[in-house]
N, C-alpha and C positions, 0 to 999 in steps of 0.2 A: 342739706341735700347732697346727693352725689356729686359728686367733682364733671362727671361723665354728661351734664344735664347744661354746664355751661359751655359757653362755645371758651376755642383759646383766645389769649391775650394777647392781642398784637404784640410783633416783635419791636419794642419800641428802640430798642437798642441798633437795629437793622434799621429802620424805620430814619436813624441818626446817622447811619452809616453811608444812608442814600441820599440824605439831606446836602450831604453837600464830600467834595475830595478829600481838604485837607486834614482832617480826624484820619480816615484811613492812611492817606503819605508819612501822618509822624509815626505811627504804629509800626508804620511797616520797616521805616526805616530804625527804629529802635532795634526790633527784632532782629533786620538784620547786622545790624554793628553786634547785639548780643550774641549772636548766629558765631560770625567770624572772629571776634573775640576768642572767643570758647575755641573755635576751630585753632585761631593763631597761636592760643597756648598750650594748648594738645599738641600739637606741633612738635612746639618750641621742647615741653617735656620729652615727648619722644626722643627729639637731637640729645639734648643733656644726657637722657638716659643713654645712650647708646654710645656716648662719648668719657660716660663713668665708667660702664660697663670692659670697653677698648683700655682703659687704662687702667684699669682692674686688672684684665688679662694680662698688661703688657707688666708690670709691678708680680704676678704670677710667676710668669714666664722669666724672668729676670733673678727673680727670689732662687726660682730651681736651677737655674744654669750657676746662678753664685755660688752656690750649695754645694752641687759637682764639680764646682770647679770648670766652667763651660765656656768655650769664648761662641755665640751659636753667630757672628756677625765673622768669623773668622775659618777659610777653609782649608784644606788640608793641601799639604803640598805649597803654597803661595811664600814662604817665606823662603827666602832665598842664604844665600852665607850673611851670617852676624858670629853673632857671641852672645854666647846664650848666661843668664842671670840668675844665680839663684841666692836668696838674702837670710840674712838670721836676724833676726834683732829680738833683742832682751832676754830674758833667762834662758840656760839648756833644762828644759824639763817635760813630763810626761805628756804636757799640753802647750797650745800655744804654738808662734814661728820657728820655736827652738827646740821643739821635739823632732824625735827621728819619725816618726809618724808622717809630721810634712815634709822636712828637708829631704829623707830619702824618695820618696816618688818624685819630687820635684826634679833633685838629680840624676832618673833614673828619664826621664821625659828632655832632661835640658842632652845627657850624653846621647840619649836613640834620635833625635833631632839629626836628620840627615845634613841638615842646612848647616848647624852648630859646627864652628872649627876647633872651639874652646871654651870651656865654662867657668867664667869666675864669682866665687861665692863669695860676698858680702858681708863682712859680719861685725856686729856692733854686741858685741854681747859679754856681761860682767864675769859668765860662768853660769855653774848650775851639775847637773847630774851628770855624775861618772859614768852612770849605765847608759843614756840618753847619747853621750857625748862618745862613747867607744863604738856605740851601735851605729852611728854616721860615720865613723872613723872605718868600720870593716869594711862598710857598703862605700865609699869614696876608695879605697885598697881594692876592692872588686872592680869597680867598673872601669878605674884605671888599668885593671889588667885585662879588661876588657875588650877597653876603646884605646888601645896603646900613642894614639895620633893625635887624641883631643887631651890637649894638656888640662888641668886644671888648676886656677890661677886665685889665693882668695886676698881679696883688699881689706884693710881693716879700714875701720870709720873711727869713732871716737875712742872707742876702747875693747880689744880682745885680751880678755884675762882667763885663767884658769880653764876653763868648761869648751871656753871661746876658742884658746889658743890649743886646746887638745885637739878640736876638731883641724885646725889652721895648721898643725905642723905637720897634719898626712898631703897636704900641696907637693904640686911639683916647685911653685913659688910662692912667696909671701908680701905683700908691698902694703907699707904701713903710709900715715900723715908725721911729719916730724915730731908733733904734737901728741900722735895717738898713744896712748895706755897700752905696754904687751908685757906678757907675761903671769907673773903669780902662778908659779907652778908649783901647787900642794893642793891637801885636801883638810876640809875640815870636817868635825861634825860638833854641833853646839844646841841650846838649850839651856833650859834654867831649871837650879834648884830652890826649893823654898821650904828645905825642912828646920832652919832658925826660925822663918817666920810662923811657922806652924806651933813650933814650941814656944814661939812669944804669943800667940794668941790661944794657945790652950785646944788646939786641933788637934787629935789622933787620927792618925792614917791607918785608913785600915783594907788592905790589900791579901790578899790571900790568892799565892800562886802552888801551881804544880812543876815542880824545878826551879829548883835553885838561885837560876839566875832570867826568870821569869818576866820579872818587871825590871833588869837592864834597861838604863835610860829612862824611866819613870822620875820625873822633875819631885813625886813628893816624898818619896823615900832615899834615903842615903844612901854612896855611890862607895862600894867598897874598892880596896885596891885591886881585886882580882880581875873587876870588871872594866877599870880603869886601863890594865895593861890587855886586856884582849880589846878592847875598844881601839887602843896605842895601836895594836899589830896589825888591827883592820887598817886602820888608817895608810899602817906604814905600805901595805901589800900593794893599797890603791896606788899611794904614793909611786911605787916605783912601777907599775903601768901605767902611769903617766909618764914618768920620764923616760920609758921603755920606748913608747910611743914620740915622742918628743927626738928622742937620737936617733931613732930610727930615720922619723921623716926626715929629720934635716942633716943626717951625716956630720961629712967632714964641714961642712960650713958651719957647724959648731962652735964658739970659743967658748967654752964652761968655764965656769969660776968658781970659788965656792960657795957664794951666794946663791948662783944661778935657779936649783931647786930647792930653794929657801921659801919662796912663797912671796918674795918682794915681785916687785913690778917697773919697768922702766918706761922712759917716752919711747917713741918711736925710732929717731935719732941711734938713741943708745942702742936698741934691740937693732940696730941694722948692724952696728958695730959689735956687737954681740953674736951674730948669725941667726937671732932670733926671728930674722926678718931679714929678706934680699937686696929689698930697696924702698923708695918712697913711690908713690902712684895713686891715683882715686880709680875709680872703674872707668869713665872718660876713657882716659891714659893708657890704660891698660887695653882697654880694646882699642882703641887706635893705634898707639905704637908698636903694640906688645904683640896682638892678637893681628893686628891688621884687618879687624876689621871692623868697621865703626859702629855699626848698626846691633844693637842691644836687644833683645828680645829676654823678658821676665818670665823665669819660669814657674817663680814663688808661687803657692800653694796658699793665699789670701786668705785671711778668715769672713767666712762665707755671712750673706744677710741673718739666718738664726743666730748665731754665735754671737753677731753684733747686739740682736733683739736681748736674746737673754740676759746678755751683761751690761744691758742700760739697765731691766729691772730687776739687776741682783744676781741673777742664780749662778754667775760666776762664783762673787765675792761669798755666797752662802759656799759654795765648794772647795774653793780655796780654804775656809776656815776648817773645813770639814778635815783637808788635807793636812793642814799646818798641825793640827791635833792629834792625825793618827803618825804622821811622819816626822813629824820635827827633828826628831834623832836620827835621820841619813844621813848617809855620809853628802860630804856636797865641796866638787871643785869650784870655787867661787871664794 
């Protein structure tokens, strides 16, 4: 029969709900501890999220001002007379603290520095590129004639040689560690050949150029003399704009020897006694005494958060080989 023909079913369930409180009071408070639960972690997520998010921004915002080179916690005009810092450390080359890339703006922000009385540059560096190291050498000649009032003073740390000491002799002064490395003023350029070992393994090189001396410097073909003495004459040309630069910056305080542009290297000691170097001093020292005034302000040009990122997973070390491959044959004061 229809459905429509019987009466409804009591609500037996209602029927137990009237029977008596306590069935309803556990229900209800189930529900509500479920209720607030729910509400309390809802909550609690929202905070979290909002608190990833803020530091998400704040790791943004940090990352871009790295990048530019930004201090955004530092404002203009506040700093008062110091002595302003600018540092080299490790090779002179097209990348990196010892390119002119960063030491020149650096030096160009440490002399417009209203506050700066004096800038002394830093340098801890083996050597490295001719071109790199003359290219700081014009711009440090400019700005000196520039700012005729802000001397500029550079300290060596462990060791300024070749690349290091080219840039160090355009100073008004020079102040070594008794102990520090200076000097090595030549130039080299090196490489390997391996055409015995090709002829021991039964290897044909096979190279096909347009002029003559096309593949100069090429490690797997043999190195004639013709090439050997224009290579010699490079050398020698760089050779004496080095030293050009060298007597220029440091004059009559000079004591040449005949070693002196030989390419040796002395402690620091001896380069004082040499005129290689004025005196001893750390940066300290030198702004304190020298400078008179103690307060340091860095002007160095940092390697930003990318540059970090990249060269933890590689893409440095991938370019650098890349480098080492296509140049290996420059010349190189170092």
């Amino acid at each position: 029969m229809s459905d429509d023909l019987h009466p409804p079913s009591p609500d037996t369930s209602s029927a137990a709900r009237r029977a008596g409180d306590p069935p309803i009071k556990w229900e209800r408070e189930v529900l509500e501890k479920l209720v607030f639960a729910t509400i309390k972690e809802q909550r609690a997520n929202r905070r979290w999220g909002i608190f990833y998010k803020i530091v998400l921004l704040l790791l943004v915002v940090l990352a871009v001002a790295s990048y530019f080179d930004i201090n955004p916690f530092a404002g203009e005009g506040e700093v008062g007379r110091h002595t302003a810092l600018v540092e080299i450390e490790g090779n002179i080359e097209s990348e990196g603290s010892g390119s002119a890339a960063v030491v020149i703006p650096a030096l160009n922000k440490a002399f417009a520095d209203n506050g700066s009385v004096a800038i002394v540059l830093h340098i801890n560096s083996p050597g490295g590129s001719p071109v790199q190291a003359g290219m700081i050498v014009d711009e440090i000649r400019r700005l000196r004639h520039g700012y005729p009032d802000k001397p500029l003073f550079v300290v060596v740390d462990e060791i300024c040689a070749s690349g290091g000491y080219y840039i160090a002799a355009a100073a008004d002064r020079i102040y070594v560690n008794k102990a520090s490395i200076v000097g090595s003023i030549g130039v080299l350029m090196d490489g390997f050949g391996f055409t015995g070992a090709m002829d021991k393994l039964g290897v044909e090189r096979r190279l096909i150029t347009a002029g003559v001396d096309k593949g100069f410097m090429d490690p797997f073909s043999p190195q004639s003399e013709r090439q050997k003495k224009h290579a010699q004459a490079m050398l020698d040309e760089i050779h004496q704009q080095f030293i050009d630069v060298v007597r220029t910056g440091r004059g009559k305080r000079l004591h040449e020897t005949p070693d002196m542009f030989s390419g040796l290297f002395w402690t620091g000691a001896k380069a004082v006694d040499m005129g290689l170097a004025d005196d001893f001093g750390s940066v300290d020292s030198v702004a304190r005494d020298i400078v008179k005034a103690e307060d340091i302000i860095d002007y160095t040009q940092h390697e930003g958060l990318p540059e970090r990122v990249l060269k933890k997973f590689g893409a440095a070390v991938g370019s650098a080989a890349v480098k080492t491959a296509v140049q290996g044959g420059a010349p190189s004061i170092r």
